[in-house]
N, C-alpha and C positions, 0 to 999 in steps of 0.2 A: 401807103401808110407805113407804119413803122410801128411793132409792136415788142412787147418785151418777153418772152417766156420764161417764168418762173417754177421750176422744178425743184421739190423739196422731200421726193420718194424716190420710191424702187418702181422702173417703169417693166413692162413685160410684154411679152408676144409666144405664139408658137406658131414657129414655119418651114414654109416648105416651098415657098415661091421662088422665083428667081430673082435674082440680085438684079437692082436700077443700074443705068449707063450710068456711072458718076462725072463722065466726062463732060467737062462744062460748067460742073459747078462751082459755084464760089465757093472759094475756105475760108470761113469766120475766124477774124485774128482775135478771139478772146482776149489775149493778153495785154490788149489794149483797154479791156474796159475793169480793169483793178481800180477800187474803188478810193477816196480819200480816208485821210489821219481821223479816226474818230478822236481820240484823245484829246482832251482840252489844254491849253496852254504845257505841249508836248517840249519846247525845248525852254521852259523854265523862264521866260521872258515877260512872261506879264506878272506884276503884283512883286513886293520885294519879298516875300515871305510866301512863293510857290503856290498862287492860287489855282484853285483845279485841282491839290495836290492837298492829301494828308500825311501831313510831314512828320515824322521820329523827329526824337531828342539829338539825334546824331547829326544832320541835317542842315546847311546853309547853301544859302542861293547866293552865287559871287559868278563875276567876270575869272577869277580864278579856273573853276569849274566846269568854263565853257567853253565849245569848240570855237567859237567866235563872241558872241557875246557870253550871257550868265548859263549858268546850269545847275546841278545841282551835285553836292557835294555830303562826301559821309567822309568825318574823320574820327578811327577810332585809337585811343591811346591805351585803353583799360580795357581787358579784352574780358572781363566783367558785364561789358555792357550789351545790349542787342535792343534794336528799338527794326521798322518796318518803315518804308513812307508807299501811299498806296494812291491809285485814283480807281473807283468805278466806273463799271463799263456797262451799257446798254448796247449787245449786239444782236444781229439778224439770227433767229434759229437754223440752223442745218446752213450752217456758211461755213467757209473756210478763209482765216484770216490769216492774214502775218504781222506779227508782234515785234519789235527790234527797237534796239537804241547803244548809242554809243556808250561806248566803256575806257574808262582810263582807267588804271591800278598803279599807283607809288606806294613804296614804305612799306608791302610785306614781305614777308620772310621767301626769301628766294629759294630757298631750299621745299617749301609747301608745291608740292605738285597735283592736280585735279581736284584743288580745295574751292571751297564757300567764297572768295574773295570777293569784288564786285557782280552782285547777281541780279537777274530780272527773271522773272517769271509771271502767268499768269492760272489764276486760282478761280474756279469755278463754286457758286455758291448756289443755295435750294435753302432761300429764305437766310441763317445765319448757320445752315447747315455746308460744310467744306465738300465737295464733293470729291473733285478732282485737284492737281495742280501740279504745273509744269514748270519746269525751269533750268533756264542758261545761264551754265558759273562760267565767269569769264577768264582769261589763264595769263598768271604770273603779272610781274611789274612791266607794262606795257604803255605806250602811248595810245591814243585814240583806235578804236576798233569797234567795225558795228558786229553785234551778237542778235540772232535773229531766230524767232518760234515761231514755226509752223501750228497752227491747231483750227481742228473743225466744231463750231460749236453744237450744242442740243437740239433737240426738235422744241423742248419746251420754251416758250418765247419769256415767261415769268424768271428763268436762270440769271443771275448777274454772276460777272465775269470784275475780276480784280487786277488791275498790273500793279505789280509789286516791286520795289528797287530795295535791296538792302548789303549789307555786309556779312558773310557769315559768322555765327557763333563762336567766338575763340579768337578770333582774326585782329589786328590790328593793323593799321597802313590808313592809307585812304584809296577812296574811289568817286570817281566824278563821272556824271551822266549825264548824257543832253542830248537833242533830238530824236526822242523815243517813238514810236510809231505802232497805232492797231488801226490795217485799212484791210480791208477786204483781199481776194486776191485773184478773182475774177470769177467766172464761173467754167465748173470741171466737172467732164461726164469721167465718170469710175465703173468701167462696166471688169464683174468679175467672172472668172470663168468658176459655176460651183460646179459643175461635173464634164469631165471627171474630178474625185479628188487628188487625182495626182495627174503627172504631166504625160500621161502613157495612153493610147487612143487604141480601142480595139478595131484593127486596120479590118475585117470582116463588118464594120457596120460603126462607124465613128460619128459619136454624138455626142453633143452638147447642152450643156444650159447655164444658161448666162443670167447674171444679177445686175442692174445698172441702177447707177445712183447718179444723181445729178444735183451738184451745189450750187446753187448762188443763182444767177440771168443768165440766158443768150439774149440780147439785143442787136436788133437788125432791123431793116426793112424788107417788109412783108408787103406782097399783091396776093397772097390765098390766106386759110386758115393752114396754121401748120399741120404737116402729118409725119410725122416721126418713124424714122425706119432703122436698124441696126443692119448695118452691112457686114456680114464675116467673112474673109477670102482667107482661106487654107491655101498655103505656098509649100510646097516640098524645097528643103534646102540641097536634097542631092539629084535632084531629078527636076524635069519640068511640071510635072502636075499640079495643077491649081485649081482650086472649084471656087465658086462662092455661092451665100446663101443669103437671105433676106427678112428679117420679121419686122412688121407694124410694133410700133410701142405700145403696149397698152399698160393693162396694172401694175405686174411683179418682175414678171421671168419672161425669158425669150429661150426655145427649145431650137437645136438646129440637127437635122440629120444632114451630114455628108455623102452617106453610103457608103459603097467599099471602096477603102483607097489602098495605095499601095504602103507596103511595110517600110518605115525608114524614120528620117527626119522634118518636121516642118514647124513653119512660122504663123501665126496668124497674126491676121487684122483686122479692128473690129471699128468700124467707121458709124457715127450717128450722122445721118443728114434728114434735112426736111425735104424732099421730094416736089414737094407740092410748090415752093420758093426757090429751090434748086438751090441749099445753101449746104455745105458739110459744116457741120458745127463742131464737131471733134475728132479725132482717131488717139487709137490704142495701138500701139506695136511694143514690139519685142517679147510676146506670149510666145513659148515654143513648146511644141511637144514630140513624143517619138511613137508612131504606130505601130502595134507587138499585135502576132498573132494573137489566136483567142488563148491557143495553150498555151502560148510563153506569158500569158497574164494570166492566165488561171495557175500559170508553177512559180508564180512568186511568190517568196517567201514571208514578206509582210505586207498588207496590201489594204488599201482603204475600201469598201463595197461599198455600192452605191446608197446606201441607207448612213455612211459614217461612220460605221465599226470598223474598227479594226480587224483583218485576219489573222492569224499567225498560224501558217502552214495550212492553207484553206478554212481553219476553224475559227468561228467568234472568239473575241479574247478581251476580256476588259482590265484595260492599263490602270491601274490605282499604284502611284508611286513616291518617289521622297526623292527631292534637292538632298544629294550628301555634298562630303567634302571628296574625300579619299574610301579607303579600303581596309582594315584589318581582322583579326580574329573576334574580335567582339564587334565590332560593328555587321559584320558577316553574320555571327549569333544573331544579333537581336532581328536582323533582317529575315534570315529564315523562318524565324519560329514568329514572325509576323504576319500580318494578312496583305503585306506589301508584296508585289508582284516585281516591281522592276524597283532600278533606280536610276538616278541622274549624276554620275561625281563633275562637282565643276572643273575638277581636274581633266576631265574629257581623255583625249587620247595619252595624255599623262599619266592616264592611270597606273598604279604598280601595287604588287603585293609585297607587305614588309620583308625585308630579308631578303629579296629576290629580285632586288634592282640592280642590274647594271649600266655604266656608265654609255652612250651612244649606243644602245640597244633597246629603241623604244619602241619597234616593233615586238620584242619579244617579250618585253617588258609588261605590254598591252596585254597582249593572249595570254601569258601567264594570272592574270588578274581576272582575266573573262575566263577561265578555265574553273576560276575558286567563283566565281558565279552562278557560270552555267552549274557545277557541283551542289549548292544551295539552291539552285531552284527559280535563281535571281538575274531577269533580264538588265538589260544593256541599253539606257540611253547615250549617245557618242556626244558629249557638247563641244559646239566648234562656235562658241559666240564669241572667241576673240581673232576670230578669222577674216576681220577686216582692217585695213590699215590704222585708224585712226586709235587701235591698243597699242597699247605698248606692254606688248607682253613681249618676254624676252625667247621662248620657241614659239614662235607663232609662225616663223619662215622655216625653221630644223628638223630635219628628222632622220635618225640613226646619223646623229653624229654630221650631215653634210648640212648647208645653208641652202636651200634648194626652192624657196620661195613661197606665197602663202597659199594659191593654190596648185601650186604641184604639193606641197603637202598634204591638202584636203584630197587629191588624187591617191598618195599615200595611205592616207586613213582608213580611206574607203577599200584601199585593196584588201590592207588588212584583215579589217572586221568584217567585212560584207560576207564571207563565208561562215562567219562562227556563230554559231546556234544561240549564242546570249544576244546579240545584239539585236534592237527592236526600232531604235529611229534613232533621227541624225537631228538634235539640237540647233537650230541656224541664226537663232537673234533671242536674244535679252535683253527689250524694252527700247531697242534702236528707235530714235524718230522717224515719223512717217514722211520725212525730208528721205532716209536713206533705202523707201522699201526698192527700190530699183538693183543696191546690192546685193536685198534680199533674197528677191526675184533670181539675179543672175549665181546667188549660190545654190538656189534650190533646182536650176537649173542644172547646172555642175553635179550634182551628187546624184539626182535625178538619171543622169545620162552613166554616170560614172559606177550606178548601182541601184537599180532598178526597184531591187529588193528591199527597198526599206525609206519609209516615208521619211517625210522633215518637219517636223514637226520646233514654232516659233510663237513667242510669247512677248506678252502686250499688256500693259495698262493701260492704255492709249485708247480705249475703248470708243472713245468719240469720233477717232479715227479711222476706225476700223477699214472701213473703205477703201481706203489708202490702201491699205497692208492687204486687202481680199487676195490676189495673186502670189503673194512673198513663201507658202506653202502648202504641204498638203495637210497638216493640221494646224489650223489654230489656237493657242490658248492663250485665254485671259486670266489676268492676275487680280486676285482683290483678297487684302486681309483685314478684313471689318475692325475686330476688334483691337483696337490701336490704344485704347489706355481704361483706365477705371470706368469711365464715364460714359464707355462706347457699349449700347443696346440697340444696337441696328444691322441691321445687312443690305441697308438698301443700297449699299455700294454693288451687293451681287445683283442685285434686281436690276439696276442700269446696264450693267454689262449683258444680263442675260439678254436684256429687250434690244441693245445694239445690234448682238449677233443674230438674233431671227431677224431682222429686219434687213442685213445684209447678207447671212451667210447661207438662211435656210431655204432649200429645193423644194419645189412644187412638189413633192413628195412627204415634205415635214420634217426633215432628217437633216442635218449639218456633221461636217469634219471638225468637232470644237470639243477642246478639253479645258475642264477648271484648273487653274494655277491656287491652291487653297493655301489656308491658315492653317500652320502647323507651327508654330511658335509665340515667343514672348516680345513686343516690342522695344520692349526692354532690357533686351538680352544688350541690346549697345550703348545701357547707360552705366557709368561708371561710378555716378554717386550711387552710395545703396538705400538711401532717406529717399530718394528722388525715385531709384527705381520701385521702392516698396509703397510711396505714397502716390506715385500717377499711375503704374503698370498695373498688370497681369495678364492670366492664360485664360484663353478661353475654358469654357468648363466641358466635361466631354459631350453635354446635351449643345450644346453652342455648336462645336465643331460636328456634328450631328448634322444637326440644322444648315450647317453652312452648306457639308456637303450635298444634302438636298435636298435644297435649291435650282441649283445646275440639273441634278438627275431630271427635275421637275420640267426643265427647258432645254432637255433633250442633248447635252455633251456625250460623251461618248469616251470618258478617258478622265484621269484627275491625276495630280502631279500638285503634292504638297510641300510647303517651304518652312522647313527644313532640318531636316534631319541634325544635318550639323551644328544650325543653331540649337537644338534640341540637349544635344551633348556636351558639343565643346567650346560654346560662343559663353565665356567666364562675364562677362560686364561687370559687374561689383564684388561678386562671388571669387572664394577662392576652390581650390581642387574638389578638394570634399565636398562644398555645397552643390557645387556643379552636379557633380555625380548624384548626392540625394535628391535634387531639383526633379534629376532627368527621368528618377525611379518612380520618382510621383508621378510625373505627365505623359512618359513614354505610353503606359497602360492607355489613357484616357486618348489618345492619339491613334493608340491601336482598335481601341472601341469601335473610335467612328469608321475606320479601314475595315475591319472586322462586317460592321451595319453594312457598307459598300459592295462586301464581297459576297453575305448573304443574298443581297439585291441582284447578284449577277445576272439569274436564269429570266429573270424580269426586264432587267437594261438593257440586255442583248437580242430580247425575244421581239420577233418579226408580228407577235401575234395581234390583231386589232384587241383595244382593250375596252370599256365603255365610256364615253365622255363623263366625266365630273363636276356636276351643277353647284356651282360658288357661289350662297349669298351672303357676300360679306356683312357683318353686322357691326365690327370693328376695324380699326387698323386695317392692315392688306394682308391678305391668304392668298397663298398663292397652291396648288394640288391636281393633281393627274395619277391615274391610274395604270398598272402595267400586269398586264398578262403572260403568263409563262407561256412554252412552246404546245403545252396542251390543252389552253387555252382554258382551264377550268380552276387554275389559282392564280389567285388577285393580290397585289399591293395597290392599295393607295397612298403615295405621299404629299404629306399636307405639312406645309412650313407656314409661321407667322412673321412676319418682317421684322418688327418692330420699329420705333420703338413703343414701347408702353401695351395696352391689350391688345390683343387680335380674339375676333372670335368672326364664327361662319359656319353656314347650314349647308353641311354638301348633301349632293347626292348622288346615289350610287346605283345606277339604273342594275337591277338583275343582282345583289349581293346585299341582301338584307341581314346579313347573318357576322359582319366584319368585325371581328376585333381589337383593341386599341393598346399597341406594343410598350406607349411611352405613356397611356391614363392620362391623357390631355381631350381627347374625343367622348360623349356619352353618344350610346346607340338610342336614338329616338326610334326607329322601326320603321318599318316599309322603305328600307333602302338609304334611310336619311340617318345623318349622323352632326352631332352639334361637335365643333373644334375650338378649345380654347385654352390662351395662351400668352405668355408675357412677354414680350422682348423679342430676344433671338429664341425661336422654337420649333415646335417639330413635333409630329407624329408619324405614326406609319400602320395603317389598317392592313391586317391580313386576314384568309381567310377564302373560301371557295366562292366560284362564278355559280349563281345555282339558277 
C-alpha cells in the first residue's frame, strides 16, 4: 500500500533508548515530489488582456514581453505614475513554497543601484487585513532572469496569499515578466536544537532538546503503520568519539542525554526515519558544537541559561535597548540618563568617538568608543550584518588599514571586543531570507568558537519562517512595528509573531532564547512630502508603545531591542534642523516611559518564581494576560494587553490576590480575585500588588 504522511506540527519524544541499525534503509528523495504552478495563466498566454490576472493601468500583454511568446509588460514614462497587477492565491497552511518569475529590465537609470525596478513579491492577507509581505527587486538593465521567493505559509487555512508584479515608485524604464511560478516545494523536516541556547555542551553531562517541524507530505510506500523516530549521532571533529541516541515522535519535544563526553569539538546528525518501513525520510547536518567543562561555562561572561535569560557575569540581566546610528556626546547624554541599558550602532565595529578617529586604526578606534560606553553605564551590541558577500559595503573585507577578508575580519573583531566589559552580543543577520539561514548558521558558528563569551543574537520579520532560521543563533528576534500610519489600531502583527515563536522556539520548560525587535519610531520619518507625512503618519502614543512592549513580556521574550534611536533624532524626512530637534523632545520622553515601565518589570521578568495561572474570559476583541512573580514570591504583576482593533474587554482571574491594583484605570476590581479589563485599540494595563 502506499500512504501519504501529512505533518503540519511540532512533533516530540523523550529518550534514552538506543539508536536503530540505519543500515539498509531506504533514503526518501523528497525532492522529487515538489509540487505544480498553482497560479493561473502564469506566463501571460491565455486571454489577450491577462486573464487570471488583475492588471494596473501600466500594463500590456504583447509577444514584445515575452520570453517566447507574450508576457506581460510595464512601461513607465511618468514617474508620477504607480499602479500593481496582482493574482490571488489559495495555498496549503504550514507549507513551504517557491514563488519566481522571470524579469527583464530596459530604460532605467543605470546609475540606480538596489532600487524598486521590476519587482515581485508576495503578500499575505487575514480578510482585507495586510499581514505580511515579501519581495524580490530585480537589479539594473538586464536581459531575461528568473528572481525567485522562498516562504512558509500560515497554519490558518482561511489566509489568502497575493503575487504581486509591479514597477517601483519613482522609477521609469520598463519591465517585462513571464513565466511566473507558486508550486510547493516538497516536504521538509526542520528539527531545531532549543538547548542549549548556544552552541557550547556541558562535556560532564551533555543534553539536549530538540523542536521538529515538518512541512508539506512524505509519500512513499508503506507495508506497516508509520512509527517515527529522531536519530542524533554526536561526532567529535578532533577525536573518534561518537554516540548516538534515539526518540519515538510524539507531540512537541524530543529530550536527548548523551552523558559525559569528552571536552572538544563536535558535529551532529539528526536523521528522521520510519522504522517500522525502514525508510529515512530526512537528515540534518552541519549542527556543531564545542563541549566546555562545567567551570569554563559557568565563567562566561555572557551566557544564555537554560530558562532564556541572559547572564551577564553570572547574574540575571534584562537587555532593553535602541538601534543607534553612531556615537557622540549628546547621544551618550540622552542614553545615560535613560532606562536603556545597551545599544546597537549599525556602524558596528566602525564605531568611533568624535575627534578621536584615526585613519587605519579601527581597532583602536573601536575601544576608544567602548571605553565612553562602558563610562555611561552603556553596553555593546557588535553588528556584523554586512558580513556576508552579497553587501557591498566597502570595509566589509578591512581592518586596520590591511584587505584581509570577510571572515578573518569577523576573527578580528571578535579579538578585540571579546575582552571589554561593554560588549554584550554579536549582531549576525538583518532580515536575510530563509534561502541564506545556512550562512547564518555558519557565522554563528565562527564567533561561537572564536568567543565563547558572548551570544549571537539575529533578527527576522520572517516570522512565518521561523523554522527555517531555528538554528541560525543563540538569540532570536523578531521584528514587528504595528503602527504604520494614522489608521493603524492593532498589534496583531505582535500576536502572529508571538504564537510562531512558542510553537517553534519554546522548551518543555516554557522558556525561549527570544527578543522583541519593537516600535520606536515614525514611519514616516522617510517621507519627504510634509502634506503626506502629516496627513497619513504618526507616533505611536506612549500608552501604545506600552502596550506593544507587553505583549512580548506576556509571551515570555527575554530581551527587547527597539527601532530606532537614530530615526528618533536624526532621520529629517520633510523636516528641517530645528523641527527634527523639537520632534525628537516631544517623543524621546514617551519612548523612555515605556523603557522606564520595562525596567520597573525587571525583578518580575527575570524571576524564576512560579506565579498563579490567569483565568481569561474574554468578552470582547482578544486579551491577552499573565502574571509574574518577584524572587519572593509574594509580589505580583499582572499584564494584561487588548489587541485591537476596536474594544477588548475580559474577566480575569487572579487565584490568591484579591487585593491588585490598576496602574493604567483600564481594570475595575470586582472582588474575590476577579478583575473586569477594558480597552480600545492598542492597550494595556498592569495589576500590582501582593500574593496574599
Amino acid at each position: 500500500m502506499k500512504f501519504t504522511l501529512v505533518f503540519c506540527g511540532i512533533v516530540s519524544a523523550v529518550l534514552l533508548s538506543a539508536a536503530p541499525d540505519l543500515r539498509g534503509y531506504k533514503v526518501l528523495d523528497a525532492a522529487g515530489t515538489a509540487g505544480r504552478n498553482v497560479l493561473r495563466n502564469p506566463a501571460f498566454d491565455e486571454g489577450a488582456e491577462g486573464k487570471e490576472w488583475s492588471l494596473g493601468k501600466e500594463a500590456e500583454i504583447s509577444v514584445a514581453h515575452g520570453r517566447n511568446q507574450r508576457g506581460l509588460g510595464l512601461r513607465r514614462t511618468d514617474p508620477g505614475v504607480y499602479s500593481i497587477n496582482t493574482q490571488k492565491l489559495r495555498l496549503k497552511p504550514n507549507t513551504k513554497y517557491i514563488a519566481g518569475v522571470w524579469i527583464r529590465n530596459e530604460g532605467f537609470d543605470p546609475a540606480l543601484k538596489d532600487c524598486w525596478l521590476g519587482t515581485f513579491g508576495i503578500e499575505w492577507y487575514q480578510g482585507k487585513r495586510n499581514l505580511i509581505s515579501s519581495y524580490v527587486k530585480s537589479t539594473g538593465n538586464a536581459d531575461w532572469k528568473l528572481y525567485t521567493l522562498e516562504f512558509t505559509t500560515g497554519k490558518d487555512p482561511a489566509l489568502e496569499y497575493v503575487m504581486v508584479l509591479f514597477i517601483g515608485k519613482g522609477r521609469t524604464g520598463t519591465a517585462s515578466f513571464d513565466d511566473a511560478f507558486v508550486r510547493e516545494a516538497g516536504p521538509q523536516w526542520l528539527p531545531a536544537v532549543l538547548s542549549p541556547h548556544t552552541l557550547h555542551l556541558d562535556a560532564s553531562g551533555a543534553r539536549m532538546e530538540i523542536g521538529s517541524v515538518i512541512l508539506g507530505e512524505f509519500s512513499y510506500p508503506q507495508t506497516a503503520k508509520p512509527h517515527l523516530e529522531c536519530v542524533a549521532v554526536l561526532q567529535g571533529e578532533d577525536s573518534g568519539f561518537r554516540t548516538e541516541r534515539s526518540g519515538l515522535l510524539r507531540e512537541n519535544r524530543i529530550a536527548f542525554d548523551f552523558g559525559k563526553i569528552p571536552e572538544g569539538n563536535y558535529h551532529l546528525e539528526l536523521i528522521l526515519a520510519d522504522t517500522a518501513n525502514k525508510v529515512i525520510l530526512s537528515a540534518r547536518t552541519g549542527l556543531r558544537f564545542q563541549a566546555l567543562s562545567s567551570g569554563t561555562q559557568a565563567a562566561r561572561k555572557v551566557q544564555i541559561d537554560a530558562f532564556g535569560r541572559m547572564l551577564v557575569n553570572g547574574k540575571p540581566f534584562l537587555p532593553v535597548g535602541l538601534f543607534v546610528g553612531g556615537v557622540n556626546e549628546e547621544d551618550l547624554r540622552n542614553w545615560s540618563h535613560s532606562p536603556f541599558n545597551f545599544v546597537m550602532p549599525y556602524g558596528g565595529a566602525a564605531l568611533k568617538w568624535p575627534g578621536e578617529f584615526e585613519k587605519d586604526r579601527d581597532s583602536e578606534n573601536l575601544l576608544r568608543a567602548l571605553d565612553k560606553l562602558q563610562a555611561a553605564g552603556i553596553r555593546f551590541g557588535c553588528n556584523l550584518l554586512t558580513s556576508y558577500p552579497h553587501f557591498t559595503h566597502p570595509g566589509k573585507s578591512r581592518w586596520d588599514g590591511r584587505e584581509i577578508g570577510i571572515d578573518p575580519r569577523v576573527d578580528k573583531i571578535a579579538d578585540v571586543i571579546k575582552n571589554h566589559p561593554a560588549t554584550l552580543f554579536y549582531y549576525i543577520c538583518d532580515e536575510l531570507p530563509a534561502s541564506r539561514n545556512r550562512e547564518i548558521e555558519e557565522r554563528r558558528i565562527q564567533l561561537s568558537r572564536r568567543d565563547p563569551d558572548h551570544p549571537a543574537l539575529a533578527v527576522y520579520f520572517q516570522y512565518p519562517d521561523l523554522a527555517f532560521y531555528s538554528n541560525a543563533q543563540d538569540i532570536a528576534g523578531l521584528i514587528f512595528y504595528p503602527v504604520a500610519n494614522r489608521d493603524s489600531r492593532s498589534m496583531e502583527l505582535i500576536l502572529h509573531n508571538m504564537e510562531a515563536a512558542r510553537a517553534i522556539l519554546e522548551k518543555s520548560n516554557g522558556t525561549m532564547s527570544l527578543w522583541a525587535v519593537g516600535q520606536a519610531f515614525n514611519w514616516g520619518c522617510y517621507e519627504k512630502d510634509r502634506k503626506r507625512y502629516e496627513m497619513l503618519y504618526r507616533y505611536p502614543t506612549e500608552h501604545e508603545y506600552i502596550a506593544m512592549a507587553l505583549l512580548p513580556a506576556i509571551y515570555g521574550v527575554r530581551g527587547w531591542l527597539f527601532y530606532s534611536y537614530h530615526e528618533l533624532r536624526y532621520v529629517p524626512g520633510s523636516m528641517d534642523e530645528t523641527e527634527k530637534k523639537i520632534e525628537f523632545c516631544r517623543e524621546w520622553p514617551k519612548v523612555c516611559a515605556m523603557g522606564k515601565v520595562l525596567r520597573e518589570l525587571e525583578p518580575f521578568l527575570l524571576s524564576l518564581q512560579k506565579a498563579p495561572e490567569v483565568g481569561v474570559e474574554t468578552l470582547r476583541g482578544k486579551v491577552k494576560a499573565r502574571a509574574f512573580a518577584d524572587d519572593s514570591g509574594k509580589q505580583l504583576r499582572v499584564l494584561v494587553t487588548g489587541i485591537g482593533p476596536g474594544a477588548s474587554e475580559a474577566v480575569l482571574a487572579v487565584p490568591g490576590s484579591p487585593g491588585l491594583k490598576s496602574r493604567f484605570g483600564k481594570t475595575e476590581n470586582l472582588g474575590g480575585g476577579k478583575y473586569r479589563f477594558k480597552g480600545t485599540d492598542i492597550c494595556c494595563d498592569i495589576l500590582y500588588g501582593k500574593v496574599e
